[in-house]
C-alpha positions as CSV (number, residue, x, y, z in Angstrom):
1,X,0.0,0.0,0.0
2,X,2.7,2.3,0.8
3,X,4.7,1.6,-2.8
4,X,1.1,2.4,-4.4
5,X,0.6,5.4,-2.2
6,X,4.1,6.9,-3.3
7,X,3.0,5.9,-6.8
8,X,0.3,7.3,-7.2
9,X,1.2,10.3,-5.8
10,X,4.2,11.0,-8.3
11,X,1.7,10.5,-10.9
12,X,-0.6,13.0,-9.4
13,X,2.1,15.8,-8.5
14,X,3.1,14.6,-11.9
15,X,0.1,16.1,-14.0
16,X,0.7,19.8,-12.6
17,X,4.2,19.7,-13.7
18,X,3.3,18.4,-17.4
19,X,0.6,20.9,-17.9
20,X,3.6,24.1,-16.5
21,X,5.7,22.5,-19.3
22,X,3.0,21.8,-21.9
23,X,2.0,25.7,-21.4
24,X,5.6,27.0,-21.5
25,X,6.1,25.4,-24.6
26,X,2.7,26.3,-26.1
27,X,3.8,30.2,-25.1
28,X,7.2,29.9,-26.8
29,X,5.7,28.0,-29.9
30,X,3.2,31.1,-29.9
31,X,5.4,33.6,-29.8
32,X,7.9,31.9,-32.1
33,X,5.1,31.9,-35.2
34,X,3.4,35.3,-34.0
35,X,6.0,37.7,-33.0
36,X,6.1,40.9,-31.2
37,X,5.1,43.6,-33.3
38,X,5.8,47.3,-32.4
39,X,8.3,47.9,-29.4
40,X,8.4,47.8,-25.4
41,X,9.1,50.9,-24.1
42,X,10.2,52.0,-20.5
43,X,7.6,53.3,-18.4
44,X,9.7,53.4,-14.8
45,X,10.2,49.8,-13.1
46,X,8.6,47.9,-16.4
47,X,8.0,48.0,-19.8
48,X,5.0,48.4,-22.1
49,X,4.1,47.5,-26.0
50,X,3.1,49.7,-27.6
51,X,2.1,49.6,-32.0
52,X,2.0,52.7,-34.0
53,X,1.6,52.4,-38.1
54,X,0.8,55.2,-40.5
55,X,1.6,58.6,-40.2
56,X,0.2,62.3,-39.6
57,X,-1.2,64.1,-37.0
58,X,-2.9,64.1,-34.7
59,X,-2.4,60.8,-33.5
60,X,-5.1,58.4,-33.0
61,X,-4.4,56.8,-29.4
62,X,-6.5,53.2,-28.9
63,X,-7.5,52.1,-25.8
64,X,-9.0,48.5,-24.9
65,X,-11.6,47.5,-23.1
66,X,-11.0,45.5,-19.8
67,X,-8.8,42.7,-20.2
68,X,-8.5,43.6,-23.9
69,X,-4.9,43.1,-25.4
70,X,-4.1,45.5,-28.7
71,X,-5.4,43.0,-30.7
72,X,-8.9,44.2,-29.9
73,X,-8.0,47.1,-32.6
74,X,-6.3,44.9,-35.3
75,X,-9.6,45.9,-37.9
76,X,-9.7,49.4,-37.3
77,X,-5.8,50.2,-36.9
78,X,-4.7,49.1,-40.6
79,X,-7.3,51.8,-42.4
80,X,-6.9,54.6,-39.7
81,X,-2.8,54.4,-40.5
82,X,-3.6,55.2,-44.5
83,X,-4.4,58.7,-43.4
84,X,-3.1,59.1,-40.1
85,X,-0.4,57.7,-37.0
86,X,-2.8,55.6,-34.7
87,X,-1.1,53.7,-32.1
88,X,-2.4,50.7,-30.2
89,X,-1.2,49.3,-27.0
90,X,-1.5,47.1,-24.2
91,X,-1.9,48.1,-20.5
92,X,0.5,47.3,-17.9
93,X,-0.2,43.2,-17.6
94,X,-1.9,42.3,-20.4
95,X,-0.6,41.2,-23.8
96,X,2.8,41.8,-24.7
97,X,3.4,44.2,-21.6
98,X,5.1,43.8,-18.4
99,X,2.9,43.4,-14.6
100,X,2.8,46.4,-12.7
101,X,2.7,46.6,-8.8
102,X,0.3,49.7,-9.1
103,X,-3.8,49.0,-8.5
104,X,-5.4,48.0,-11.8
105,X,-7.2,51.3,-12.1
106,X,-8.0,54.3,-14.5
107,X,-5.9,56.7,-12.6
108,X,-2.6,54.4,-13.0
109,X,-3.4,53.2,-16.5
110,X,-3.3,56.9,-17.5
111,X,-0.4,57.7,-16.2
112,X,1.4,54.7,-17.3
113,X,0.2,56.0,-20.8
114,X,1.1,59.4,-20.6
115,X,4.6,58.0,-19.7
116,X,4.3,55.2,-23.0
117,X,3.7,58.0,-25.2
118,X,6.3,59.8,-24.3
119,X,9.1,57.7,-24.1
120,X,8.2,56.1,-27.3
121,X,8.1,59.1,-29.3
122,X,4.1,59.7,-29.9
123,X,3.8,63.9,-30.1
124,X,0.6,65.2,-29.2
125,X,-2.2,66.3,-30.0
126,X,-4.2,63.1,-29.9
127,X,-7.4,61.8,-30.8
128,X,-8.8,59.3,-27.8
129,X,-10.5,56.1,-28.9
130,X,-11.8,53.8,-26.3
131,X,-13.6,50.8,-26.0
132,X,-16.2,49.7,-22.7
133,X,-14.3,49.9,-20.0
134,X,-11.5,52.1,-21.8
135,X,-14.0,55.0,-21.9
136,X,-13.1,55.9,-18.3
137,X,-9.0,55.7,-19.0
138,X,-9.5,58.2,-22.2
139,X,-12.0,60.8,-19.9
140,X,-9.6,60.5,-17.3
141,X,-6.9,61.6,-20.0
142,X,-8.4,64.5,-21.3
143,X,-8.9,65.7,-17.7
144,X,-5.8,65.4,-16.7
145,X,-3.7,66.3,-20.0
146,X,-6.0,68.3,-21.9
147,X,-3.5,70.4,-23.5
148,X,-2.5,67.2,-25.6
149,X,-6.3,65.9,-26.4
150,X,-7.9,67.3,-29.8
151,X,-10.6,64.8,-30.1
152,X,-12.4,61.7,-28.7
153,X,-14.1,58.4,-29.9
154,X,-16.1,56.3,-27.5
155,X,-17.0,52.9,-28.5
156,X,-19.7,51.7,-26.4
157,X,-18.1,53.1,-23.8
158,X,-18.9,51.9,-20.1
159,X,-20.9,54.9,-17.9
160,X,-19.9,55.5,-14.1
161,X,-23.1,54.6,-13.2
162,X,-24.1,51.6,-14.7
163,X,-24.1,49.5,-12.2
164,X,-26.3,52.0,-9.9
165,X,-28.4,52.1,-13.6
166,X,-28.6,48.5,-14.5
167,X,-31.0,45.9,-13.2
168,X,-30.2,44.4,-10.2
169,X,-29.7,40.8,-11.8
170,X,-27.7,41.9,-14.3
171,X,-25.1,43.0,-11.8
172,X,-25.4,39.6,-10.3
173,X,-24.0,38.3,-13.4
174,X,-20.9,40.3,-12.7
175,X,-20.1,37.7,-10.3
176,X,-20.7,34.7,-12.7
177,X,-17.9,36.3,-14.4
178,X,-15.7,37.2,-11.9
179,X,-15.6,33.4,-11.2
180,X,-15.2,32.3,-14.6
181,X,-12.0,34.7,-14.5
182,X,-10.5,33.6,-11.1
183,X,-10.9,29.6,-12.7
184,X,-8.7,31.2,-15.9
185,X,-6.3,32.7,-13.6
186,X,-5.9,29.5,-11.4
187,X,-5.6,27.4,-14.8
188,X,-3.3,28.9,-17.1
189,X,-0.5,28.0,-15.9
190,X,-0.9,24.3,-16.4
191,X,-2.0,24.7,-19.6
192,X,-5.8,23.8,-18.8
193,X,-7.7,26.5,-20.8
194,X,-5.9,25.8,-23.9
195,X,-6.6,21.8,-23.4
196,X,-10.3,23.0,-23.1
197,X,-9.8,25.2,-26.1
198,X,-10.5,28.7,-24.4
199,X,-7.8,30.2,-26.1
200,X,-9.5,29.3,-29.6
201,X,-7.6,28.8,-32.9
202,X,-6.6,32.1,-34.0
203,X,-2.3,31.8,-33.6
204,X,-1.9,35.9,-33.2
205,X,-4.4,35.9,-30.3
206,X,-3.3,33.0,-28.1
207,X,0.4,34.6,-28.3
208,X,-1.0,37.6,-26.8
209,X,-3.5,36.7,-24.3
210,X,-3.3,33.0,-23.8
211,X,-0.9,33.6,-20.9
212,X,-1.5,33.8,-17.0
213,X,-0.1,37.5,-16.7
214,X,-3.1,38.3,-18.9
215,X,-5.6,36.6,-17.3
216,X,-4.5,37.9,-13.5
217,X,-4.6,41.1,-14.8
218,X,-8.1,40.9,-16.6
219,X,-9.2,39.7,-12.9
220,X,-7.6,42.5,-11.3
221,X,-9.5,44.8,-13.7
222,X,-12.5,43.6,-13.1
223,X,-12.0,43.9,-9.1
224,X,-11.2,47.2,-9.6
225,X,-13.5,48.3,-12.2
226,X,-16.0,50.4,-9.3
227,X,-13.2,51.9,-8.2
228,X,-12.0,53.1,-12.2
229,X,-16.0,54.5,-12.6
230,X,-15.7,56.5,-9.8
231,X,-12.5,58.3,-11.3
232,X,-13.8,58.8,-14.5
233,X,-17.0,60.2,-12.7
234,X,-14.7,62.9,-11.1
235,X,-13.1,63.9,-14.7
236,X,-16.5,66.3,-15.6
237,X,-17.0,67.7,-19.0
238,X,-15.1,67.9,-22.5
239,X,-16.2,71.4,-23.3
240,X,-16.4,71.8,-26.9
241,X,-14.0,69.1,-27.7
242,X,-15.5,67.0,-30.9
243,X,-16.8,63.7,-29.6
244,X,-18.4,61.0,-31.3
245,X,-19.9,57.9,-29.5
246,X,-20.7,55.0,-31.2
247,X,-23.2,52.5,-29.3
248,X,-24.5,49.2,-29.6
249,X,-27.5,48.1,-32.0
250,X,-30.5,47.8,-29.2
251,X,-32.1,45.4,-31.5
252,X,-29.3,43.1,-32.0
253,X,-30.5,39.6,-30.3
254,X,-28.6,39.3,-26.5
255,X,-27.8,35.1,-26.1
256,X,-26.0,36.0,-23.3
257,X,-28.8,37.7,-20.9
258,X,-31.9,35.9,-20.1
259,X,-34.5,36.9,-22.0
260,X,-36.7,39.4,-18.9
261,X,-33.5,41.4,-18.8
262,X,-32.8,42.0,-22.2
263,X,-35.2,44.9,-22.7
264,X,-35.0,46.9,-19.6
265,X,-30.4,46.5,-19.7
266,X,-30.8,47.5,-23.0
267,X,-32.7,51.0,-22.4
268,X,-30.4,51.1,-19.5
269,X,-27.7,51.3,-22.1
270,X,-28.8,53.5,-24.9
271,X,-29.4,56.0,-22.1
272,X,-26.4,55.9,-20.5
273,X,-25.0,56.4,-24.3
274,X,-27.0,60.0,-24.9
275,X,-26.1,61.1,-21.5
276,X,-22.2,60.8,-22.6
277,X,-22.7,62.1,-26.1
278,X,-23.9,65.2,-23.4
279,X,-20.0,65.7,-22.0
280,X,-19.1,67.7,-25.1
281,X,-21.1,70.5,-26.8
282,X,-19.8,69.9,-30.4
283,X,-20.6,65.6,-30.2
284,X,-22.6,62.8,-32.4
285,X,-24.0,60.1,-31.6
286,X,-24.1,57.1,-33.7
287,X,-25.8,53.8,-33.2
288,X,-24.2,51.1,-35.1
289,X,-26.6,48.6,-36.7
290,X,-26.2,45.1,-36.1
291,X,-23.4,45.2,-33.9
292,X,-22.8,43.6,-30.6
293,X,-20.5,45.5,-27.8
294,X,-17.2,45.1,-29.8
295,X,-18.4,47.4,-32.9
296,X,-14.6,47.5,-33.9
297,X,-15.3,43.9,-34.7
298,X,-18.9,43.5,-35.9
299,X,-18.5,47.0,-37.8
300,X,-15.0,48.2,-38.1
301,X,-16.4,50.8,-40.7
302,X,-18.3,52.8,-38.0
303,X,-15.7,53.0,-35.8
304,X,-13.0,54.3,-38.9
305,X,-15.3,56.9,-40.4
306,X,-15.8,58.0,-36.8
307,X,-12.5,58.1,-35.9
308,X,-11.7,60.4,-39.6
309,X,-14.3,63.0,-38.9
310,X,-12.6,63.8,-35.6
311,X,-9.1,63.5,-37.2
312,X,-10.5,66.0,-40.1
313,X,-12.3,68.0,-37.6
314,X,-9.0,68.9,-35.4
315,X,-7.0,69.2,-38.7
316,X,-9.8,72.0,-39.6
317,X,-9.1,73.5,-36.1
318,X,-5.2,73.7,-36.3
319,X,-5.6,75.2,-40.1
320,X,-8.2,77.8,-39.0
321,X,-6.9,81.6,-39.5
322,X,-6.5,83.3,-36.1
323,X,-9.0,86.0,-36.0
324,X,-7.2,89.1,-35.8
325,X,-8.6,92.1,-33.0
């Protein structure tokens, strides 16, 4: 009993050990086909990637949604770079870019970005893009640099009140996902989540985001995300600064939600939209038509004309005459 005991458990301590290598080699067999595109750049005590193409000014800054890598942007970024510079990136954590010790919140990821564009070389002025959850980051932005904003896009941006605006059960759902998250996180590392095929097929993302750094850090986003609303609540107005947002199609079917909830999160939603259309005097708002949350995906073309009326529109600006007294 005791020779099947020790047995049994080398074969058990074993399987974690098989899965560590089995992901390690995955990672490297990732990265070897998929490379990193772009540069790291020093931010301080780490270092984050960061992807610029095209050329012009301003430049055309995108910012992911929580957890998002760069990748989130790779059918917009491609046409904005035939007429302008647009850089993608990722935040501290996720993708291609080193963990940070700082609290996963909008306050830090702004000032890790200021820093990124920086050091790598992006002059302003900039034009703002950002996706759900990387609405608050590019508010928080313009409210603390806005000497160096021109411009902003918001793509289905999140609202600091949604979760005080949303049905009740629908937050509950926050923790459904939390939990899916946290089993990610305790996973990855023994290569579980690929075995299961979470990571899906596509060679480009799993390099990127099929990794435990990501996943801790899409966690310790989502912890944090109450704390990120309240900051972009305390960022106020954008003045006269051109703003488009672009929302969701209300009518596009919801799989995810149960079917009592669909309705009354949806009107939740398109609300919340007109009332940030409301932070700038000179703004649109656009709905895109059957498109989910990630209209970069489901209709890249929305999101690039938007994105080259504001570029035109703070081109305009700088080109304007000064009135002489």
């Amino acid at each position: 009993m005791r020779r099947l005991s020790f047995v049994l458990g080398l074969m058990l301590s074993g399987i974690p050990i098989a899965g560590l290598y089995y992901q390690g080699i995955a990672e490297r067999r990732d990265l070897r086909l998929h490379p990193i595109p772009g540069e790291l750049v020093d931010v301080g005590l780490y270092q984050l990637h960061i992807y610029c193409t095209g050329s012009g000014s301003p430049a055309v800054i995108l910012e992911s949604g929580l957890g998002d890598s760069y990748l989130s942007w790779r059918k917009v970024q491609p046409p904005i770079a035939q007429f302008t510079r647009v850089c993608s990136y990722d935040r501290a954590g996720l993708g291609f870019s080193y963990y940070s010790r700082h609290p996963s919140t909008s306050k830090y990821f702004v000032e890790d970005l200021h820093m990124l564009l920086h050091n790598a070389g992006v002059a302003s002025p900039y034009v703002l893009v950002g996706h759900s959850m990387g609405g608050f980051d590019v508010r928080l932005y313009a409210s603390l640099y806005r000497s160096e904003v021109t411009g902003m896009v918001l793509v289905d941006s999140s609202h600091p009140e949604q979760k005080n605006r949303f049905p009740p059960a629908l937050n509950d759902m926050d923790a459904t996902w939390l939990r899916e998250q946290e089993f990610m996180e305790f996973t990855m590392p023994f290569g579980i989540p690929r075995l299961l095929g979470f990571c899906g097929n596509d060679g480009e993302v799993r390099a990127a985001e099929c990794n435990f750094h990501s996943v801790r850090e899409s966690v310790a986003e989502l912890q944090a995300v109450s704390e990120s609303a309240a900051q972009a609540a305390k960022a106020g107005t954008l003045g006269d600064m051109p703003l488009a947002v672009l929302s969701e199609d209300p009518d596009k079917p919801q799989p995810a939600l149960p079917e009592d909830l669909v309705k009354p999160a949806s009107d939740a939603w398109q609300q919340m939209q007109d009332d940030l259309a409301r932070l700038s005097t000179h703004s649109t708002h656009v709905i895109a038509k059957n498109s989910g949350h990630f209209i970069q995906f489901d209709r890249p073309d929305i999101v690039i004309e938007a994105v080259r009326k504001i570029v035109d529109q703070a081109r305009h600006a700088d080109s304007a005459p000064e009135l002489k007294h």
